[in-house]
C-alpha positions, 0 to 999 in steps of 0.5 A, a space after each residue: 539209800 538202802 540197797 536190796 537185792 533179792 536172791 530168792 523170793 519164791 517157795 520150794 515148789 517152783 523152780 524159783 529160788 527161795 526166801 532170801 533177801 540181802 541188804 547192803 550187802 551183809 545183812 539177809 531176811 531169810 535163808 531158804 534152800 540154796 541160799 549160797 550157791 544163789 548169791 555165790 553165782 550172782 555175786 561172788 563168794 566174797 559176798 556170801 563170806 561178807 554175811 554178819 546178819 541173819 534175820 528169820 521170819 519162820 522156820 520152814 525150809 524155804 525160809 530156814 534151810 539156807 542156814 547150814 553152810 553160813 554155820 559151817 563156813 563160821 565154825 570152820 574158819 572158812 569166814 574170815 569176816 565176819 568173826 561172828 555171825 549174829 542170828 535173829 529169829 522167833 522163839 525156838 531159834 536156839 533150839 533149832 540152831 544148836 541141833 545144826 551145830 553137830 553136824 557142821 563142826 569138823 573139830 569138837 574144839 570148836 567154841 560155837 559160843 565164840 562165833 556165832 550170837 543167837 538172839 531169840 525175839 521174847 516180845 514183838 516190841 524189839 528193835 534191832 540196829 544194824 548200821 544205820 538201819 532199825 529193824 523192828 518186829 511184829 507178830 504175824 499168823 502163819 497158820 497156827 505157826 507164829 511168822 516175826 514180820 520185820 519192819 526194816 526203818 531207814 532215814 528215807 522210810 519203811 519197808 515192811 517184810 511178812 515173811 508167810 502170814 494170813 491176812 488178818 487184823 496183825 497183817 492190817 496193823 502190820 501194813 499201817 506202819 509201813 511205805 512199802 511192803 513185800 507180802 506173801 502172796 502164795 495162791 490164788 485164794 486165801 487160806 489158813 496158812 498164807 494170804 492169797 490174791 484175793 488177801 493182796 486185793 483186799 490190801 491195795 483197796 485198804 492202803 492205795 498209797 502203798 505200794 504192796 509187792 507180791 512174792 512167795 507166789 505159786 507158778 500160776 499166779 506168778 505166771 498170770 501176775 498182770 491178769 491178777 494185778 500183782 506187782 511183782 518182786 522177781 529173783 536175782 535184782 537189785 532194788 534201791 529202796 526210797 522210802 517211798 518203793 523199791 525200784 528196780 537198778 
């Protein structure tokens, strides 16, 4: 059964961690802002050192930012396992990724090239396999931005996660193929970068036999969550995944 433990799931405006969830223990979706202490805190440094895999649906901060330390501890040779750190995101990944790299290497002998393996997603019919695990991408809207939802395939079944997206056909198309998904659920209503309640209500009348979890909330719909009904995804748990839902260990 694959294990998932949310680290972070909210935005940088809340005093919530950001997006970060860790599967099995060495594979994240997401890296937002404090990324490491979060995990260190919750489960010791030698899971954060145990990271060989990092999935990125976007480039934003609260999404993206959590990344530096993972690229200096490799670099450095703080990190002893993994020997190198695979990183998989949209288009640009490289780009971003190589302007880190200056300011996190302590000696200009450093071959990133021999640590680190960065693998831009070119077309959303890719499949990536990390232990028994496929994990395959689809083009959602973050606005006018790309987002990679990632459907992450399992003996048991498939959960989906949208990273921030709009509530449009993709999404739709998106949620088909899943059992399960964990969906950006930012506001109250709607707009032109994220889905809100009112997309999340939409969804649960088109798909009743999913189960639909809501993250990336602002504090006033996390805190009135119950009135707006919303099943929630919360910080620093773990999950067992069935095929069928997440459930809480």
């Amino acid at each position: 059964m694959m294990e998932l433990f949310v680290a972070g799931c909210s935005t940088s405006w809340t005093e919530r961690a950001t997006s970060c969830y860790l599967v099995n223990k060495h594979i994240l979706f997401d890296c937002g802002e404090g990324t490491v202490k979060n995990i260190t805190k919750c489960l010791g440094e030698k899971v954060v050192k145990s990271i060989d895999t990092i999935f990125l649906t976007h480039f934003h901060t609260d999404h993206l930012f959590g990344i530096t330390p993972y690229i200096a501890q490799i670099l450095n040779g703080y990190a002893k396992v993994p020997e190198k750190l695979t990183i998989i995101g949209p288009k640009g990944l490289k780009k971003i990724i190589k302007f880190f790299i200056p300011n996190h290497v302590y000696s200009g002998k450093v071959d990133w090239k021999k640590k680190l393996v960065l693998k831009e997603i070119k077309t959303f019919n890719e499949k990536f396999v990390v232990d028994d695990i496929e994990v395959s991408c689809h083009k959602l809207n973050h606005g006018n931005l790309c987002d990679v939802g990632y459907l992450i395939k399992t003996k048991d079944g498939v959960l989906g996660y949208t990273g921030d997206c709009i509530y449009d056909k993709n999404l739709l198309a998106f949620i088909e193929k899943c059992n399960t998904a964990i969906c950006d659920v930012s506001s109250e209503k709607d707009n032109y970068a994220h889905m809100g309640v009112e997309g999340y209500t939409k969804l649960k009348k088109e798909f009743p036999n999913k189960k639909l979890f809501a993250v990336h909330c602002s504090n006033e719909v996390f805190t009135q969550a119950k009135k707006f009904g919303l099943t929630l995804l919360k910080d620093q748990i773990f999950y067992d995944f069935d095929g069928k839902t997440l459930i809480k260990k």
